[in-house]
C-alpha positions as CSV (number, residue, x, y, z in Angstrom):
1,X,-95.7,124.0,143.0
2,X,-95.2,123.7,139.6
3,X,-96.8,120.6,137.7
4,X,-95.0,118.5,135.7
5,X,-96.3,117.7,131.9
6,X,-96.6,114.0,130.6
7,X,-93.8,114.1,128.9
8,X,-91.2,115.3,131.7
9,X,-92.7,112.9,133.6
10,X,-92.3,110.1,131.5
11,X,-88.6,111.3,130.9
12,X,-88.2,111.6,134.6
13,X,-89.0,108.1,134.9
14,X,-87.2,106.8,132.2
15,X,-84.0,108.4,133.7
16,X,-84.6,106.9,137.0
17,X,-85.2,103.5,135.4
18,X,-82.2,103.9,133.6
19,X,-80.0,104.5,136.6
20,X,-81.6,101.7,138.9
21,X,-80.6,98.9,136.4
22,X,-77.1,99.5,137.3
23,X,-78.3,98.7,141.0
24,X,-80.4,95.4,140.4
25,X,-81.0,94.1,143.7
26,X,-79.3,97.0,145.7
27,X,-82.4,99.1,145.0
28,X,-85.4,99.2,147.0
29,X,-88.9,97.6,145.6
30,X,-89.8,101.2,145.5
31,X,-88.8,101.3,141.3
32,X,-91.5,98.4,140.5
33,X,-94.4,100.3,142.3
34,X,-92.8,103.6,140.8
35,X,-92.9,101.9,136.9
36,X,-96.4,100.5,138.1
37,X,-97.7,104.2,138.1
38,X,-96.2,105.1,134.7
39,X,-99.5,104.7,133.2
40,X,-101.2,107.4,135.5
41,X,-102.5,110.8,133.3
42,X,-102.1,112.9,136.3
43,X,-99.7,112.7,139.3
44,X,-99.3,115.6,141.8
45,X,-95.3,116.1,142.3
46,X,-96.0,117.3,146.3
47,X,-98.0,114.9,147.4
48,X,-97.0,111.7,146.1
49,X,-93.3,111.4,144.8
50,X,-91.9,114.5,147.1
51,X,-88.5,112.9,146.6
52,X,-88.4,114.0,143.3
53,X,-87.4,117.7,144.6
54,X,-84.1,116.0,145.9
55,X,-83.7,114.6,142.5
56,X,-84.5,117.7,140.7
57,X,-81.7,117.3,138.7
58,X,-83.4,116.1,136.6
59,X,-84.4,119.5,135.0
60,X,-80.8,120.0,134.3
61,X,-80.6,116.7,131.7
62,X,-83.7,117.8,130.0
63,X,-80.8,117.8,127.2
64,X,-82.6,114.4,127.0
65,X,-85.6,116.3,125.2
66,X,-83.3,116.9,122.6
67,X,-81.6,113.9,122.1
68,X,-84.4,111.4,123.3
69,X,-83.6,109.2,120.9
70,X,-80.2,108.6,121.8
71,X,-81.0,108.2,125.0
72,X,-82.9,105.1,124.4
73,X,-80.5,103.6,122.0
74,X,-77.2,105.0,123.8
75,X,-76.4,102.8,126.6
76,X,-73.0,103.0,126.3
77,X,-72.7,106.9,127.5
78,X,-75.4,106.4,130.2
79,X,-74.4,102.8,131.3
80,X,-71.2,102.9,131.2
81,X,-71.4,100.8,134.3
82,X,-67.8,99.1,133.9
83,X,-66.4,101.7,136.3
84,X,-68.0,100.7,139.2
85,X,-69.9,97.6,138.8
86,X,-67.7,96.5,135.9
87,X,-69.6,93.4,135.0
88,X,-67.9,92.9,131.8
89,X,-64.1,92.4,133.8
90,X,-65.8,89.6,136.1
91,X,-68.2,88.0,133.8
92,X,-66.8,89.0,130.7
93,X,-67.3,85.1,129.6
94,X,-65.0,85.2,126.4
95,X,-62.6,85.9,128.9
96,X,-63.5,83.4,131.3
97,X,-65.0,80.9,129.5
98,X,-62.7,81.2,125.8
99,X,-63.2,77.6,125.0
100,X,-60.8,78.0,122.5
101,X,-58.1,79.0,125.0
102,X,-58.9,76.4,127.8
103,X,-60.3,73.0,125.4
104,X,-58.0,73.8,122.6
105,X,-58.5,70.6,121.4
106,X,-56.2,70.8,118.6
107,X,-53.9,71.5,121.3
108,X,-54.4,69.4,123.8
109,X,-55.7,66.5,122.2
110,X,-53.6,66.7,119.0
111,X,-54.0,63.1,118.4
112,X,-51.3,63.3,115.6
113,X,-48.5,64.5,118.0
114,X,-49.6,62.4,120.7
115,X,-50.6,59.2,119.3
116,X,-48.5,59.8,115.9
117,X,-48.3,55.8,115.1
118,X,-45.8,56.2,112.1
119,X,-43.4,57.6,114.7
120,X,-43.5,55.1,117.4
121,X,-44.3,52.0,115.3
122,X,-42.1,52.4,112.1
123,X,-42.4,48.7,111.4
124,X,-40.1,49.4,108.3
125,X,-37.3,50.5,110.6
126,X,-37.8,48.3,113.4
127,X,-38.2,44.7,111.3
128,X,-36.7,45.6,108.2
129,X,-36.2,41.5,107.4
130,X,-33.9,42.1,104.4
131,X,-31.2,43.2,107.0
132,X,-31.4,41.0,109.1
133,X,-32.5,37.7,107.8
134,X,-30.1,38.6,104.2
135,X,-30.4,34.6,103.5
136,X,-28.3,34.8,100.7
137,X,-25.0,35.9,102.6
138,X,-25.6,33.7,105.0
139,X,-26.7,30.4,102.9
140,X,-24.1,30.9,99.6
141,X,-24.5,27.6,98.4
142,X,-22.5,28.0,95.5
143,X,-19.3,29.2,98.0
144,X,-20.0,26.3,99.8
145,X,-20.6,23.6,97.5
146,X,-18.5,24.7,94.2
147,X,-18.9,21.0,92.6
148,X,-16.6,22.1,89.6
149,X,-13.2,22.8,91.9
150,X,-14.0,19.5,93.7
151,X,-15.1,17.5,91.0
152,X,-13.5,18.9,87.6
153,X,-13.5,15.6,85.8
154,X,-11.7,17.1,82.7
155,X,-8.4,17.0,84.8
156,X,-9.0,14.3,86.3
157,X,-10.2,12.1,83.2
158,X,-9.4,13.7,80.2
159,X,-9.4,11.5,77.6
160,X,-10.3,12.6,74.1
161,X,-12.8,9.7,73.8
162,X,-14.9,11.0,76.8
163,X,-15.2,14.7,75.6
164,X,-15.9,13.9,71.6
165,X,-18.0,10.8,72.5
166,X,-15.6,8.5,70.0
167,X,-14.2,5.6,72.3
168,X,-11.4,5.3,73.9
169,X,-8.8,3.7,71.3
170,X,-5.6,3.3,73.3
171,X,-7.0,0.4,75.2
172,X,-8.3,-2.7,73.9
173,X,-11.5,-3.0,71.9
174,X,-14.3,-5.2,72.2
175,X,-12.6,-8.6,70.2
176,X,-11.1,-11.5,71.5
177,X,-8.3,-12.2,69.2
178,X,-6.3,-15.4,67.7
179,X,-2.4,-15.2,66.9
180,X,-1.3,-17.4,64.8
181,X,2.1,-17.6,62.4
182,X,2.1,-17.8,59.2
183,X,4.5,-18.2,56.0
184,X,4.1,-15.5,53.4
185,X,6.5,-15.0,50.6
186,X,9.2,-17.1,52.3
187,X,8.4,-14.5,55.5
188,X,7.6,-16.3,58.9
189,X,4.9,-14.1,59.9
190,X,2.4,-13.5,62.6
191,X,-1.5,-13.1,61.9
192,X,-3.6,-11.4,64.4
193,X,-7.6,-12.2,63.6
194,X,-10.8,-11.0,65.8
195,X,-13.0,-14.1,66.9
196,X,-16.0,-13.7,64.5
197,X,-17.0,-14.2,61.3
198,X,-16.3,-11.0,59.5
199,X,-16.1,-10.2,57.3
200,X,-13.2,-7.1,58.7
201,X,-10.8,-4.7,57.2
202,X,-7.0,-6.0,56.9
203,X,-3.9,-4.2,56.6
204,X,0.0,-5.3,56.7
205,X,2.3,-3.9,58.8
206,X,6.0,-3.7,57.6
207,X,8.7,-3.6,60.5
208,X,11.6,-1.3,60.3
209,X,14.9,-1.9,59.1
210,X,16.3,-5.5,61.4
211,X,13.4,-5.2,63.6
212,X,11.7,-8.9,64.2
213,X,8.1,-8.4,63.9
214,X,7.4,-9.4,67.6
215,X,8.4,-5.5,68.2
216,X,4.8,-4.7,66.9
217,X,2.8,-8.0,68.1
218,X,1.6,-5.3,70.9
219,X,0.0,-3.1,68.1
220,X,-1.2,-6.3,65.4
221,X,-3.0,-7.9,69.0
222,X,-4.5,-4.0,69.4
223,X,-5.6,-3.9,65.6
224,X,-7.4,-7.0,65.8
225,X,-9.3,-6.5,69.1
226,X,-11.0,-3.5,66.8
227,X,-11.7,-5.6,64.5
228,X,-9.0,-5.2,61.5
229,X,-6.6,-8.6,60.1
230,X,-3.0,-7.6,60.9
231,X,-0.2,-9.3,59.4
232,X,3.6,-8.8,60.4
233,X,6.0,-10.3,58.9
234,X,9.8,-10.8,60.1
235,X,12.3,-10.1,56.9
236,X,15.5,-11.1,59.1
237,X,17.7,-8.9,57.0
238,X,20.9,-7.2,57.9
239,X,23.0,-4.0,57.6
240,X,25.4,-6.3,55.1
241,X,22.8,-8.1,53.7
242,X,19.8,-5.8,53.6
243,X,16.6,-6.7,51.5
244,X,16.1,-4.3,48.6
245,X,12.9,-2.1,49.0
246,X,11.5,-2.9,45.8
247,X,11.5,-6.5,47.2
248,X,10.2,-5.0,50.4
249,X,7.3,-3.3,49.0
250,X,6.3,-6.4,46.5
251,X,6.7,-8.9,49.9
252,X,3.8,-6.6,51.7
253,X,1.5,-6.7,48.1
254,X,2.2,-10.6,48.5
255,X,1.0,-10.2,52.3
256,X,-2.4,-8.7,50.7
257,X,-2.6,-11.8,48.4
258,X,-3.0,-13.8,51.3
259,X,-5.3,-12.3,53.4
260,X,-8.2,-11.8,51.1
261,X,-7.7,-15.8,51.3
262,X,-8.8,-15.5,54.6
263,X,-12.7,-16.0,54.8
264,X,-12.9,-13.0,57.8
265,X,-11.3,-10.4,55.7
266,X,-13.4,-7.7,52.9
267,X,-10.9,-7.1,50.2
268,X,-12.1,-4.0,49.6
269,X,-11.4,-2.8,52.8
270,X,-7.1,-3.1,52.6
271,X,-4.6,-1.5,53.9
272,X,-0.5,-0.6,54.2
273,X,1.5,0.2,57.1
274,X,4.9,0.4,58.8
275,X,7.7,1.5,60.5
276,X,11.2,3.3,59.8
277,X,12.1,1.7,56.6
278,X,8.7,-0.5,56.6
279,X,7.1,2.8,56.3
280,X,9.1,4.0,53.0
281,X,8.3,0.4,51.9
282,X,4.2,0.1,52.3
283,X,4.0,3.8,50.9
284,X,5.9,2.2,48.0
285,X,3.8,-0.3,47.6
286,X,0.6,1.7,47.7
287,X,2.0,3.2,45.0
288,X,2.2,0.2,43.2
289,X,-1.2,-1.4,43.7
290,X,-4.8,0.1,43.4
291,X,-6.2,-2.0,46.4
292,X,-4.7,-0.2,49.1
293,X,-7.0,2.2,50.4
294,X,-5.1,3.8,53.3
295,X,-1.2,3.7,54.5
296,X,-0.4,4.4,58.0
297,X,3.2,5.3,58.6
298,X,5.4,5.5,62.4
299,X,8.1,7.7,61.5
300,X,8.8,6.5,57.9
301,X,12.6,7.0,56.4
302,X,13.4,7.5,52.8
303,X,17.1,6.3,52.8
304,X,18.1,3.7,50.4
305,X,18.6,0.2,51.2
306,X,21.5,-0.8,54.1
307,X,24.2,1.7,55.1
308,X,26.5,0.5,52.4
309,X,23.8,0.3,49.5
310,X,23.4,3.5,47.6
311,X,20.1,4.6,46.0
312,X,18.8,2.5,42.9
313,X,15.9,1.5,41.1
314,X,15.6,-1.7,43.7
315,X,15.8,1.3,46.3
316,X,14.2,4.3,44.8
317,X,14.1,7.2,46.7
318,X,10.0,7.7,47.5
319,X,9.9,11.6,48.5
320,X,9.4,13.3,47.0
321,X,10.2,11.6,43.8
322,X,7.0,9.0,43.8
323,X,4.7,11.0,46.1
324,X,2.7,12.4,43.5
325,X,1.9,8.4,42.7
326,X,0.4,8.2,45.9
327,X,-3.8,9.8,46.5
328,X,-5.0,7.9,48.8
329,X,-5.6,8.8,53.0
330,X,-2.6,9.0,54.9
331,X,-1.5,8.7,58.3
332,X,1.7,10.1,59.7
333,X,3.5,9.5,63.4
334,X,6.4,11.3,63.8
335,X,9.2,11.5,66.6
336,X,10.4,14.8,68.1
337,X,13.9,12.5,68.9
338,X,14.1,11.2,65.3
339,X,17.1,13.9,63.9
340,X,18.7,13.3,66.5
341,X,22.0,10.7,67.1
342,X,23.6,8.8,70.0
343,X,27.2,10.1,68.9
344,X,29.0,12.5,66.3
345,X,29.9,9.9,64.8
346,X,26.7,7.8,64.2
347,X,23.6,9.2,61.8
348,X,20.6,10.4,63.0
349,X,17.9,7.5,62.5
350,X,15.6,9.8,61.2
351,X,17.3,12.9,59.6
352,X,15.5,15.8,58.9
353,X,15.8,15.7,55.0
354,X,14.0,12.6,55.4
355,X,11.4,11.9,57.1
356,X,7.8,12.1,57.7
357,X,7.8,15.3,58.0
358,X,9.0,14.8,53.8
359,X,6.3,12.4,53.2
360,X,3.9,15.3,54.5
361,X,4.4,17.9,52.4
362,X,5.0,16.1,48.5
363,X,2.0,13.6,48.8
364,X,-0.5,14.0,46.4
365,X,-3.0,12.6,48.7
366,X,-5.9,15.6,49.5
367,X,-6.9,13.1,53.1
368,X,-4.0,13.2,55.6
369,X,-3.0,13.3,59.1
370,X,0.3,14.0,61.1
371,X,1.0,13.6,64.8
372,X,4.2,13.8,66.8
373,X,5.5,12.4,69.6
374,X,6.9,15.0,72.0
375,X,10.1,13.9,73.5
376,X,10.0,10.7,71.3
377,X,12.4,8.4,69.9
378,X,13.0,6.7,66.8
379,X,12.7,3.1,67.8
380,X,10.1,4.0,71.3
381,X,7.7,2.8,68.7
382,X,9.1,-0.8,68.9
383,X,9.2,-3.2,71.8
384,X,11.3,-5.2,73.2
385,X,14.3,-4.0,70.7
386,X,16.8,-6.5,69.8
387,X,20.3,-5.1,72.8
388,X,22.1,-3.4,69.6
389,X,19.4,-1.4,68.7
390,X,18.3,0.3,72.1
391,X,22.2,1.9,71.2
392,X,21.2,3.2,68.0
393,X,18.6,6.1,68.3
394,X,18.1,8.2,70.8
395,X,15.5,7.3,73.5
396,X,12.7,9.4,74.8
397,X,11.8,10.0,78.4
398,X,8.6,7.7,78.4
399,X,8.9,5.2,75.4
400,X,5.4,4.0,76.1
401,X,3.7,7.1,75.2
402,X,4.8,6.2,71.5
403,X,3.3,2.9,71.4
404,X,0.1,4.6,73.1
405,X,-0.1,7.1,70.3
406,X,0.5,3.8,67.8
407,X,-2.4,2.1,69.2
408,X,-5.1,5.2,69.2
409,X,-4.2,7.0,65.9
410,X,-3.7,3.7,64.4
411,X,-7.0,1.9,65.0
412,X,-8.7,5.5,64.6
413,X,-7.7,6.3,61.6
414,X,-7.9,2.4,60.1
415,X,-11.6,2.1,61.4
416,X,-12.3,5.7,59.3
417,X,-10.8,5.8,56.5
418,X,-10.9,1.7,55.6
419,X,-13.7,0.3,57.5
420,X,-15.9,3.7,56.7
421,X,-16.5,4.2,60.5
422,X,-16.6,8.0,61.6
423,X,-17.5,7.2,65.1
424,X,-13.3,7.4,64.9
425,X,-13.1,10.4,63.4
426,X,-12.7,12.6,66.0
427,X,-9.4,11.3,67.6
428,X,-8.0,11.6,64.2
429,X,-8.0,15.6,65.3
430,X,-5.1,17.2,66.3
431,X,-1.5,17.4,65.5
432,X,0.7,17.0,68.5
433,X,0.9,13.8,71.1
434,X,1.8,14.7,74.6
C-alpha cells in the first residue's frame, strides 16, 4: 500500500476537519482522537485509519494542493452549510433578534405622540379667561351709570350766573332796603336806599310818558338791595298837558342834586336811567351834565313832547341829532313788540324810526350794550299800568320776562360800569333775552 506524505496527510485531515464542523455533535468522538494524532511524523494508512480507503476521495480534491490557501480562508465555498443545516435562517439573530424592529422605541414609546402635553392640555384653548370672564361687557359702568343724562344740570339750572361764576342778578341781592318818598323839584318821588353806611353808587330813574313811578318801585327796591340809591319820581303829566323834555331832563339833573345830599351816596359814582320817553329824557340829560357816568335805557322813544306837541327846542329830537354829545357807557333794552300797534288806527308805541335800536347806532359812546326782549311789549316793562294804558301797546306773551331782564341787565351793568365791579361783567354778554 502506498504511503501517504506529510503533507497529504495533513490535507487529508484538514478536509475531514472541515466537513465534521458542519456535524458538531452528530459526529462521533472519533475527530478529537483523529486531530490528537495530527502531530504524528509517521502513520501507516493500513493499519491504523483503514477507513481512509472508503474516503479516498480525497485524492480527487487534491485541487486543494493548488489552492490551499483558499481553502483555509474560503469557507463560504466549502461551508456553505445553509443548505442543509442552515444555521443562518434559524439563528440568523438580526433577524430574530432586530432590536430595531421589535423595541423600536421611537415607535413604540414615542413619548411626543403619546404623551404630547400641548395637545391634550392646551390651557390657552381650554381657559382662555378673556372670553369668558370679558369684564368689561359685562360691568359697562358708564352704560349703566351715565351721570350726565340723569343729572345734566345745565338744563336743569341754567342760569348765566352759575356757568360764568357772576351772581345771579335777577333776584334780590344781599341789602335790606328803606323806601322812603321824597319831594324833588316839586316831584313826589320815592327813594330806595340799602341799610349801611355807604358810601354807594346812585342813579335816577325817569318813568315813561303818564306812567306813576310806582310802575318801577319793583326795579328801584332791586337796585338798592345791590347796593345802588334809586330815585323815581312821578311827573303826573298828561297827553294835553305833557311836561316838555327839556324840563324833563333838567328835573332828573335836579334828582342828582339831591342825592349826593344823601350821606350813603359817592358822587362820583352817578348815573341816568329810564323808560319810553324817560329814556329820551336821561340820555338828554347825560348830555347835558359831565357827572353822569352811565345811562341805562328800557326801550327809549325819541318823539317829541305829547301827541299834539311837535318837535322844538323844549323837545329836541335826541337821535341822532345829539348822540354824538353823548360818550359815556350805555345800556339798551329793547322790545321785539315795540313797532307794533293795538289798531290801524293808533301809533305804534315804539316805531321803528325811533327807537333804541336809533339810539344804538348814532351814539358816540365806544362802551355799549343792547338786549331785546323776545315777544316783548312796550309797556311789559312797567307794573301794575294805570287801565288806559294796558290798551295802548301791544302786550307780550309773558310780561314778566321784561321786568326780569330789567332787574339783571340793569344791576349788571350799574355795578360795572358805575360802581367799577367786573364780577358783573359777564351777564352784560349777549344780545338777545329769551
Amino acid at each position: 500500500m502506498r504511503r501517504l506524505t506529510l503533507t497529504q496527510r495533513a490535507l487529508a485531515l484538514v478536509v475531514v476537519g472541515v466537513l465534521g464542523c458542519g456535524d458538531d455533535d452528530a459526529a462521533s468522538g472519533d475527530v478529537g482522537g483523529d486531530t490528537s494524532s495530527e502531530t504524528d511524523t509517521t502513520v501507516d494508512a493500513g493499519s491504523d485509519t483503514t477507513p481512509l480507503a472508503d474516503t479516498t476521495p480525497l485524492t480527487d480534491t487534491t485541487p486543494l494542493a493548488d489552492t490551499a490557501a483558499p481553502v483555509d480562508t474560503a469557507p463560504p465555498a466549502d461551508t456553505t452549510p445553509s443548505a442543509d443545516t442552515t444555521p443562518s435562517a434559524d439563528t440568523t439573530p438580526p433577524a430574530d433578534t432586530t432590536p430595531p424592529a421589535d423595541t423600536t422605541p421611537p415607535a413604540d414609546t414615542a413619548p411626543p405622540a403619546d404623551t404630547a402635553p400641548p395637545a391634550d392640555t392646551t390651557p390657552p384653548a381650554d381657559t382662555t379667561p378673556p372670553a369668558d370672564t370679558t369684564p368689561p361687557a359685562d360691568t359697562t359702568p358708564p352704560a349703566d351709570t351715565t351721570p350726565p343724562a340723569d343729572t345734566t344740570p345745565p338744563a336743569d339750572t341754567t342760569p348765566p350766573a352759575d356757568t360764568t361764576g357772576a351772581p345771579d342778578t335777577s333776584v334780590a341781592g344781599p341789602f335790606t332796603v328803606t323806601a322812603t318818598t321824597v319831594t324833588v323839584a316839586g316831584y313826589a318821588s320815592d327813594l330806595f336806599t340799602p341799610d349801611g353806611p355807604g358810601p354807594y353808587p346812585a342813579i335816577v330813574f325817569a318813568p315813561g310818558f303818564q306812567l306813576p313811578g310806582s310802575s318801577f318801585a319793583y326795579l328801584g327796591e332791586h337796585l338798592a338791595s345791590w347796593g345802588i340809591v334809586t330815585l323815581i319820581p312821578t311827573y303826573g303829566d298828561s297827553a294835553f298837558a305833557a311836561i316838555d323834555h327839556l324840563d324833563l331832563a333838567n328835573a332828573t339833573l335836579d334828582g342828582l342834586d339831591a342825592l349826593v345830599l344823601e350821606s350813603t351816596v359817592d358822587a362820583n359814582q352817578l348815573g341816568v336811567a329810564g323808560h319810553s320817553r324817560g329814556g329820551k329824557t336821561s340820555i338828554l340829560a347825560a348830555t347835558l351834565d359831565a357827572r353822569v357816568q352811565a345811562v341805562f335805557a328800557l326801550d327809549p322813544v325819541d318823539t317829541p313832547g305829547g301827541p299834539l306837541t311837535p318837535a322844538s327846542p323844549q323837545n329836541p329830537s335826541v337821535t341822532p341829532e345829539l348822540m354824538g354829545g353823548l360818550t359815556v357807557p350805555l345800556g339798551l333794552i329793547g322790545s321785539e313788540l315795540g313797532n307794533e300797534s293795538v289798531s290801524t288806527f293808533a301809533p305804534a308805541c315804539a316805531p321803528a324810526d325811533e327807537n333804541y335800536e336809533q339810539y344804538m347806532a348814532h351814539t358816540a359812546s365806544t362802551v355799549r350794550h343792547q338786549w331785546v326782549v323776545a315777544d316783548g311789549g312796550h309797556n311789559d316793562f312797567a307794573e301794575d299800568l294805570p287801565p288806559l294804558l294796558v290798551l295802548a301797546c301791544p302786550a307780550g306773551s309773558t310780561p314778566e320776562a321784561a321786568r326780569i331782564s330789567a332787574r339783571r341787565h340793569a344791576v349788571a351793568f350799574l355795578k360795572v360800569y358805575l360802581a367799577g365791579d367786573t364780577t358783573f361783567a359777564p351777564l352784560l354778554a349777549g344780545s338777545e333775552v329769551p
